[in-house]
C-alpha positions in Angstrom: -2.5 -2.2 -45.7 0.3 -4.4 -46.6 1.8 -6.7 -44.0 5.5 -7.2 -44.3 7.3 -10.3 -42.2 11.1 -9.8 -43.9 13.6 -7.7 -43.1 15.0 -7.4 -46.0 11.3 -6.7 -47.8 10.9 -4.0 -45.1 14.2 -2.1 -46.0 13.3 -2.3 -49.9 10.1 -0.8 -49.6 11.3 2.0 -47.6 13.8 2.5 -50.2 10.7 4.1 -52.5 8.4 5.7 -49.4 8.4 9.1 -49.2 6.8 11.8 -47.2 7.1 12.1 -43.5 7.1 8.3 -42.1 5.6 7.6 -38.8 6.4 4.8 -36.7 4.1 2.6 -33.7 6.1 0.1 -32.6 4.2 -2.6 -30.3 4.6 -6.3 -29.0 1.4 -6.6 -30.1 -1.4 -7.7 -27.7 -3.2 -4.5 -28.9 -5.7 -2.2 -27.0 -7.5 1.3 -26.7 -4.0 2.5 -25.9 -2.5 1.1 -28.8 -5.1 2.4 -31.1 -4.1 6.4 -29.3 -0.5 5.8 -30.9 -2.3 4.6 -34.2 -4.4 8.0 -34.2 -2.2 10.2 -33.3 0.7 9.3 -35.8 -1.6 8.9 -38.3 -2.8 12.3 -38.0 0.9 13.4 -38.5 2.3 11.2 -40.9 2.3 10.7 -44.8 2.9 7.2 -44.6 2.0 5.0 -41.2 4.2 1.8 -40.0 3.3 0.1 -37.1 5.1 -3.2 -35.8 4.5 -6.4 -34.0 7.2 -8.3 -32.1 7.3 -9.8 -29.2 10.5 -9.3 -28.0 12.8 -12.0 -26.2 14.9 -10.1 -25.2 13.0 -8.1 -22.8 11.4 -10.9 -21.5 13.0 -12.9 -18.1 13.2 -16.8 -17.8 10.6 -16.0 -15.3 8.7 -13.6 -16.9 5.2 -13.9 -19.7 7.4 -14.3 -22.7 5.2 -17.7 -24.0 1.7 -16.9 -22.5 1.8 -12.8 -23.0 -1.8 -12.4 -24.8 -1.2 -11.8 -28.6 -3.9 -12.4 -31.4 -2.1 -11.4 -34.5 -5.7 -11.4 -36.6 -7.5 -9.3 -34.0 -3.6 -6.9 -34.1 -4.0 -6.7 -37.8 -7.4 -6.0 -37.9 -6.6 -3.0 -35.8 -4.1 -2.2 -37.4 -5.8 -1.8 -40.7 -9.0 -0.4 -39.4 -6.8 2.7 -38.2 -4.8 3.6 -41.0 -1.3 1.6 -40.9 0.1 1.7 -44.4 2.7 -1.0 -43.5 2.6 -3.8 -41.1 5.7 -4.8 -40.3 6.0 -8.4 -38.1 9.4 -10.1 -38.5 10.0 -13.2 -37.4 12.3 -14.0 -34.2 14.9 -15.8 -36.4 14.9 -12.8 -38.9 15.6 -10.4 -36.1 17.8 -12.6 -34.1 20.2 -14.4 -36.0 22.4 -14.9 -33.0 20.5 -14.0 -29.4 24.2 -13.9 -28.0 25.5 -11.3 -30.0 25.3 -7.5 -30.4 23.4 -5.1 -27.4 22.3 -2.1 -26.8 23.2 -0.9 -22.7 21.6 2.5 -22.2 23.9 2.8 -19.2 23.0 3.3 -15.3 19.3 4.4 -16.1 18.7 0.9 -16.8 20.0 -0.6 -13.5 17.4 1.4 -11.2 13.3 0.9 -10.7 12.2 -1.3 -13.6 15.5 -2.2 -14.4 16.5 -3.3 -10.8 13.4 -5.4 -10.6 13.9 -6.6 -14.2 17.6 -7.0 -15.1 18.3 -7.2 -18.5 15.2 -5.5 -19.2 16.2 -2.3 -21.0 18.9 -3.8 -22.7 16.5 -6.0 -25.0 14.5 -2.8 -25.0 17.2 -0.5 -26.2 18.7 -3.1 -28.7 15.0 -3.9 -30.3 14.3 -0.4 -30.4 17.8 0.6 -32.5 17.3 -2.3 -35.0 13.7 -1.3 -35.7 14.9 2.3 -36.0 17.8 1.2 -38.2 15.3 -1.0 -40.6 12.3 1.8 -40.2 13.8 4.8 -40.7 10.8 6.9 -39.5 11.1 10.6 -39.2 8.8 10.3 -36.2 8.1 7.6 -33.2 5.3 7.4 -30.8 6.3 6.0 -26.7 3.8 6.3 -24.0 4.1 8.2 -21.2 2.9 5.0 -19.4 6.2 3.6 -19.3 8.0 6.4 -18.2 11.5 5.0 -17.8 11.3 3.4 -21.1 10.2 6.2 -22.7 13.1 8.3 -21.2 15.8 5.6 -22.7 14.5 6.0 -25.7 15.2 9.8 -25.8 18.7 9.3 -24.6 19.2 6.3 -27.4 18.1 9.3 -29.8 20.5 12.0 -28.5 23.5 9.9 -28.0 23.1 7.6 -30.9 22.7 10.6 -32.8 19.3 9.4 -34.8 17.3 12.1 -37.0 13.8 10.8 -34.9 11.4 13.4 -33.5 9.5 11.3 -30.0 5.8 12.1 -30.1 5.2 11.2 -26.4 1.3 9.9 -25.7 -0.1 10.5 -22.5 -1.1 7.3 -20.4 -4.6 6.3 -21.1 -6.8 4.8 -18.7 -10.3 3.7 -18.1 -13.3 4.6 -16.5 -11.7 4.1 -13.3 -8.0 5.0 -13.9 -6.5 1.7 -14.6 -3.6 2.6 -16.9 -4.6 0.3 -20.2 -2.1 -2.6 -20.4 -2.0 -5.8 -22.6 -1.4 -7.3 -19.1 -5.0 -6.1 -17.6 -6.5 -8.8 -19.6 -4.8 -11.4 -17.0 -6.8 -9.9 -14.4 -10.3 -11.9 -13.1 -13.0 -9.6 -11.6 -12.2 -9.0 -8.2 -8.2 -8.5 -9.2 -9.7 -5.4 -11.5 -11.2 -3.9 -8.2 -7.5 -4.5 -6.7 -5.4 -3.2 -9.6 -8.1 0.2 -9.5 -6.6 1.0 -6.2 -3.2 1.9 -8.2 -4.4 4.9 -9.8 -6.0 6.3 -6.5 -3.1 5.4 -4.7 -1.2 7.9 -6.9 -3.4 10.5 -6.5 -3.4 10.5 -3.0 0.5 10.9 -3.1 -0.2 14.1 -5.5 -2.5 15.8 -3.2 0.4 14.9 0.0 3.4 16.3 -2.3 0.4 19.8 -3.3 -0.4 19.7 0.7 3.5 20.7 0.8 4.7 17.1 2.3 8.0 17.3 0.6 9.1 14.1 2.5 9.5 11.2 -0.6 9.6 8.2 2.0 6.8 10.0 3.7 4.8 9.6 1.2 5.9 6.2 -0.3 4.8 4.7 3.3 1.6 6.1 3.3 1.1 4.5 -0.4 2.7 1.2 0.5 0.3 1.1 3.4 -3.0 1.9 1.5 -1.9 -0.8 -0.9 -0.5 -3.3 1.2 -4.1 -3.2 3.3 -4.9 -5.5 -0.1 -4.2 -9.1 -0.1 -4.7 -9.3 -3.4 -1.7 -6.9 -4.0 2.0 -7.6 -3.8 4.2 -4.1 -4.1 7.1 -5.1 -5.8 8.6 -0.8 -5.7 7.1 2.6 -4.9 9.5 5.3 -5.6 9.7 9.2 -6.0 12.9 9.3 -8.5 14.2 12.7 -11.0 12.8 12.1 -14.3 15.8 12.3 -16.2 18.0 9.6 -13.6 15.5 7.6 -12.2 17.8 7.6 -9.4 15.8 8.3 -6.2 15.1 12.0 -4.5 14.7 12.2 -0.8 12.7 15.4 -0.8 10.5 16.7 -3.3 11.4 19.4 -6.2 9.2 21.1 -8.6 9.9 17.8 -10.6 9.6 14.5 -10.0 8.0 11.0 -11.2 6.1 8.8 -8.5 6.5 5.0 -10.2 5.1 1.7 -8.7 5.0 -1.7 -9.6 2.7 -4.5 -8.4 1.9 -7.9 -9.1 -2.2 -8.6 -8.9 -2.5 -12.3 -9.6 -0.4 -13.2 -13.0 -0.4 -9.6 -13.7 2.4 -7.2 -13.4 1.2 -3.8 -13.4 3.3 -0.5 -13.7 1.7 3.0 -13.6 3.4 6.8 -12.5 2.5 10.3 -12.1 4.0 13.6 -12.0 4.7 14.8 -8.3 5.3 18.2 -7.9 4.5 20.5 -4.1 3.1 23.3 -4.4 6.3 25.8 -3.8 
């Protein structure tokens, strides 16, 4: 594996790859889910490029930007044990000449859910994403299905901005007792883990309402909020039932639909969704 920290390195050695190029990008902090993107585009690709940034622009004044939990050895060594060809981990100044110049807005799908209660969010997201796309090149990109709304902006940036990238989504992994596996989870002490397992049941139980025909969204968001909110350890921060493609919010249920939440357990932010459908 060789480990790349220049721009300008990057785009020269692409210059002579060939074959299909697949592409993991990550802010590093790497876990078991990281390590599904690894497999999984390595299985499909000739040559294997996974990143490492951690983003500023993505990150609040508020937010985890200077304490988010990143061991570039530990990243590498996972890296190279599962078959990245390139490691590509440019430096801020490299990347950001000028933090107040050029974005990326993905429009009104970045103003709603994660974007209301994170503004700026997607726009760091967006613009990070096109410049590594612009310097990678990769025929193929893996998102996880995790991140829902991110992962739909990311399709939208590759329709409208017209890029040649196919999106191989990976389905949200999760542990033993359906925590959806998050760099974050490591902030977690042992009795905020048996809080932030609640999450996944929680959606669960708002599937089985939507299959029992309950077509009512705010029906079924207060009977979530109020299952979670019996925890003092957890503080809801949203709990929606919103189309897939808008992430605006739906008022009754369709044969398609996303149920997102976000809570804060301790100094962990945790997000997590599942696909709510009735049974019509």
């Amino acid at each position: 594996m060789k480990i790349i920290r220049s721009i300008l390195e990057m785009r020269n050695l692409r210059k002579n790859i060939s074959g299909l190029v697949g592409f993991v990008p990550t802010l590093g902090g790497l876990h078991d889910g990281h390590i599904a993107h690894l497999n999984k585009a390595k299985k499909k690709s000739d040559i294997l490029i996974a990143s490492s940034f951690l983003n500023p622009l993505q990150f609040s004044a508020k937010e985890d930007l200077y304490a988010y939990p990143i061991n570039e050895k530990k990243d590498l060594e996972i890296f190279k044990n599962n078959g990245v060809d390139y490691a590509f981990l440019p430096t801020k100044e490299d990347m950001y000449q000028n933090l107040n110049s050029t974005f990326v807005d993905p429009g009104e799908i970045a103003n709603v859910c994660e974007g209301k209660s994170r503004p700026g969010h997607f726009i760091g997201v967006a613009t990070i994403v096109v410049k590594l796309f612009n310097i990678i090149e990769p025929n193929f990109v893996t998102f996880g299905q995790k991140d829902a709304q991110q992962l739909r902006i990311i399709k939208n940036i590759i329709k409208d901005l017209s890029f040649e990238i196919k999106i191989v989504e990976i389905p949200t992994i999760r542990d033993k007792e359906g925590l959806a596996l998050s760099t974050r989870n490591t902030y977690l002490r042992s009795e905020e883990k048996k809080s932030a397992n609640k999450i996944y049941q929680s959606l669960i139980m708002g599937s089985k309402l939507a299959k029992e025909n309950n077509i009512n969204s705010k029906f079924i968001t207060d009977k979530i909020f109020s299952k979670l909110n019996e925890d003092p350890l957890i503080t809801i921060e949203y709990i929606e039932i919103v189309d897939p493609i808008t992430f605006n919010q739906v008022p009754s249920l369709s044969q398609n639909n996303l149920l997102v939440l976000a809570v804060k357990i301790g100094k962990a932010r945790l997000i997590d969704n599942i696909n709510i459908n009735t049974n019509e």
